[in-house]
C-alpha positions, -999 to 999 in steps of 0.1 A, spaced: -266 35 94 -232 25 98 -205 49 109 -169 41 103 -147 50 133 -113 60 113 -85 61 129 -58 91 112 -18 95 114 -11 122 95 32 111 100 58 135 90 71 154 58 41 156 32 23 132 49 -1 163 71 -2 177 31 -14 149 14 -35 134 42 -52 170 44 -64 164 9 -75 128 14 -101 142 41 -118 167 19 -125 134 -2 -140 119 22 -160 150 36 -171 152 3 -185 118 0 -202 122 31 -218 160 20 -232 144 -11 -237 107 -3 -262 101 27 -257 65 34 -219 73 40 -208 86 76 -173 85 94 -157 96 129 -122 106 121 -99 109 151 -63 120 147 -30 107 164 3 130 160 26 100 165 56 112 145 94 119 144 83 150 169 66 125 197 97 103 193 123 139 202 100 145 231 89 113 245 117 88 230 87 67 214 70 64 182 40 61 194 25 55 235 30 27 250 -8 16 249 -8 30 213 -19 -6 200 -48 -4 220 -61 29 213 -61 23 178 -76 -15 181 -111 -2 187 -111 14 147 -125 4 120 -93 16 99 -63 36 104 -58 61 76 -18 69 75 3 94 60 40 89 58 69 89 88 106 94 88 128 126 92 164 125 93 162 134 132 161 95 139 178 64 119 154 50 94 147 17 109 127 35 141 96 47 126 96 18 109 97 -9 134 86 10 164 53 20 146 44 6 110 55 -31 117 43 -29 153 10 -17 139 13 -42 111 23 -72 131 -2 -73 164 -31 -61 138 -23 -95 117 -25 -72 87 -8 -99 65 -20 -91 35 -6 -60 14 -27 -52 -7 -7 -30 -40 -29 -22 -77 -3 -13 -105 -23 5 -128 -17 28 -156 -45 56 -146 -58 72 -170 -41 103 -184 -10 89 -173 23 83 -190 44 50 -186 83 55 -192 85 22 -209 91 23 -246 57 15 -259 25 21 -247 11 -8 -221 -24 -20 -210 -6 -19 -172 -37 -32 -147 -27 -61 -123 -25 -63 -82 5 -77 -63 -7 -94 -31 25 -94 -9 27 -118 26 33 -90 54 36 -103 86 65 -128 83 88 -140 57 121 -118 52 112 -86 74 121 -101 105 141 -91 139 155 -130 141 193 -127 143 217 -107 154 255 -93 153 288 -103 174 322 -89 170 308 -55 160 341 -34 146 363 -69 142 374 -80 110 356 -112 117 325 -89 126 296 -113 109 259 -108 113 226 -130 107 195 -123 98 169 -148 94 142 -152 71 105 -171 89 84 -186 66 55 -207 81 28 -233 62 1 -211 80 13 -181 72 22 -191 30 -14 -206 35 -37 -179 40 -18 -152 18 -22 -178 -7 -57 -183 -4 -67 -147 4 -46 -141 -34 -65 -169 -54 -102 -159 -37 -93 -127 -44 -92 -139 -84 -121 -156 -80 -139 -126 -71 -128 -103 -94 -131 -129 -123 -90 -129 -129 -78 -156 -148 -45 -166 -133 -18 -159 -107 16 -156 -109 34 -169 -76 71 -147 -77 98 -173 -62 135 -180 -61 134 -213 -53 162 -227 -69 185 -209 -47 170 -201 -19 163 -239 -10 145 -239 24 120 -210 30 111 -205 -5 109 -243 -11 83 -241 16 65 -211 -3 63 -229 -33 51 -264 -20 21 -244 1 12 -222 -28 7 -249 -54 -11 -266 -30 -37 -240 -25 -37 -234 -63 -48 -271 -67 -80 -257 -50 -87 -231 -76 -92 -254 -110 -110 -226 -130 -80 -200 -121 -44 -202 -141 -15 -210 -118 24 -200 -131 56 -192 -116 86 -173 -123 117 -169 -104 120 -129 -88 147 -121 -113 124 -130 -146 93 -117 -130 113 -81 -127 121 -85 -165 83 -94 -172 76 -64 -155 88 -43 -178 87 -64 -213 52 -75 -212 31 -63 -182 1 -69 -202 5 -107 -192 -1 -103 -156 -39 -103 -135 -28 -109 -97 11 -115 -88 14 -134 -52 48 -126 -35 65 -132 0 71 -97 22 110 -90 6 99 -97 -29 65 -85 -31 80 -48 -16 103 -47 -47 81 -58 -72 56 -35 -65 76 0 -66 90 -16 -96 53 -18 -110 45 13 -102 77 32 -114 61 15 -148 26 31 -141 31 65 -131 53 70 -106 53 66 -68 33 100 -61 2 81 -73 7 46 -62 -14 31 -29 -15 3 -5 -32 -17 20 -23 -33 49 -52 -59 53 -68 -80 82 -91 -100 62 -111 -115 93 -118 -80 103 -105 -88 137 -85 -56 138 -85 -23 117 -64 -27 85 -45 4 77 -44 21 38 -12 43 30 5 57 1 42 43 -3 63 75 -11 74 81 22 77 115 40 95 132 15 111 159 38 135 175 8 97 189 -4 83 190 26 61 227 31 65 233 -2 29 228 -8 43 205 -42 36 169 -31 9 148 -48 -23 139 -30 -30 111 -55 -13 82 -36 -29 90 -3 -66 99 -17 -58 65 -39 -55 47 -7 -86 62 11 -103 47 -20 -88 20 -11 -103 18 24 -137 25 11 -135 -7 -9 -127 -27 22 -152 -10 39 -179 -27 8 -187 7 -1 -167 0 -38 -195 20 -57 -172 51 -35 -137 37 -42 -148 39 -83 -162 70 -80 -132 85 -60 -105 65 -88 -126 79 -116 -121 116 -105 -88 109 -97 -86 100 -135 -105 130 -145 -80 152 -135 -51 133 -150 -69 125 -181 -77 171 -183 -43 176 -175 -49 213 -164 -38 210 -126 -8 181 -120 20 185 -97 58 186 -106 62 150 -103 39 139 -128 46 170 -152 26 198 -139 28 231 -116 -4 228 -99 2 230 -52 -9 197 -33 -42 220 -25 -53 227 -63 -53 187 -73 -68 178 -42 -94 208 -51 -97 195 -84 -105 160 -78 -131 168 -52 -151 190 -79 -142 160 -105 -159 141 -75 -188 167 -69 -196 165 -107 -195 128 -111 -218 124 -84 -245 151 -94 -239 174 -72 -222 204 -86 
């Protein structure tokens, strides 16, 4: 039997709250199902390893996390450091030499949730977002810092191979879940070079996939679609600046960001790919015991699916539902009263029941 080596940073803020329930899921699954095993180990590289050692993370940190078959993260960032350095001195570094250049985001309306669009909408698409290149890059630079004339670039790197393989990991990804079309997110006519480039490579790959339906939309009417007539949309394909938009924008429409995951995926299986929620660290609720669990269990889900275990990942969503769809135990942020600990209580005995053993 196979048994998944899981790599877990719990981050700062409600990320040790939330990931704390994520792991009785996942004990859970183990207890009940006997083909399912895991090693977890833990790494404390946070806001309170960068005050004492001045780094995110050690400077062999890539290496002792390459050996796993995942990395299970919670969230970083306290206003102790700028923004930017848990960001690009551990997610993109983690991101980047891990070639996870896939993000991986389902908008779905769970349910038992509430959208806050005007009518009712069947909300269940996936936005596949490029996240190793495009606009998240350090290329550029300032001069004249405090001048007038201070100016500053930053550049935008878009490559054929790179456009290529999020492109075809998006329309194989259709094929195998039987969706009938993509929708490739662009601004084209006005961003002339890179996104040019994007939308040549694209098409090209879509001329590969004659059963699947190819469309595009420039950003700005894709935002509007959104939020007029989600219903229209199976699988939206979208370079790293535009795809990070679009997808708290889709799941502001389905619920919120408390119960929205992600993936950061290596599709060769070369190196771990890493499953988070996207709400961030939180720190104004932070010990407060109030913080949804949904997100990051959502994600370990998630990571089961990757793993090929998906008959897990349904079981775990389903529960997840369960307790929306009951309505007894929610926190604040989705209209309830119930403590991190009771939902992520809750869902395991939703979990415990579904799969015959309570």
């Amino acid at each position: 039997m196979n048994v998944y080596k899981i790599a877990v940073l719990p981050g700062d803020g409600i990320g040790p709250e939330v990931m704390k329930e994520a792991l009785k899921v996942l004990k859970a699954l183990s207890n009940i199902d006997s083909t399912f095993a895991y090693e977890i180990t833990a790494f404390h590289w946070n806001t309170d390893h960068y005050v004492k050692h001045g780094l995110m993370m050690p400077e062999n940190g890539l290496k002792q996390l390459e050996p796993f078959d995942s990395i299970l993260f919670g969230a970083v960032g306290d206003s102790r450091v700028s923004e930017h350095i848990p960001i690009w001195e551990l997610i993109m570094p983690i991101r980047k030499k891990f070639q996870q250049y896939i993000n991986f985001r389902p908008i779905k309306l769970l349910r038992g949730l509430e959208t806050p669009l005007k009518q009712e909408k069947d909300i269940d698409f996936v936005i596949i977002r490029e996240n190793a290149e495009g606009e998240y890059s350090t290329a550029g630079g300032k001069m004249y810092q405090g001048e007038s004339r201070e100016l500053a670039v930053q550049n935008t790197i878009m490559t054929r191979e790179g456009i290529s393989r999020v492109a075809t990991y998006a329309f194989q990804y259709a094929r195998e879940y039987q969706l009938h079309k993509v929708t490739n997110a662009t601004k084209s006519n006005a961003i002339i070079h890179t996104m040019s480039l994007w939308d040549e490579v694209v098409e090209e790959i879509a001329n590969d996939f004659d059963e699947i339906s190819y469309e595009k939309y420039y950003v700005d009417a894709i935002a509007a679609l959104f939020v007029e007539r989600p219903e229209d949309l199976q699988l939206v394909l979208a370079s790293n600046l535009f795809g990070d938009i679009l997808s708290d924008l889709g799941s502001a429409i389905a619920g919120g960001l408390g119960v929205a995951p992600s993936a950061n995926i290596n599709p060769n299986g070369d190196f771990p790919s890493m499953f988070e929620p996207v709400h961030g660290s939180a720190p104004d609720i932070a010990g407060q015991g109030v913080a949804n669990p949904i997100a990051q269990i959502w994600s370990l889900a998630l990571m089961l699916q990757h793993f090929g275990r998906s008959d897990l990942h349904d079981h775990v969503l389903s529960s997840i539902e369960d307790v929306l769809v009951e309505k007894k135990l929610l926190t604040p942020d989705i209209g309830g009263s119930a403590t991190t600990e009771q939902v992520g209580d809750t869902i395991v005995n939703k979990l415990q029941k579904r799969m015959g053993l309570a």
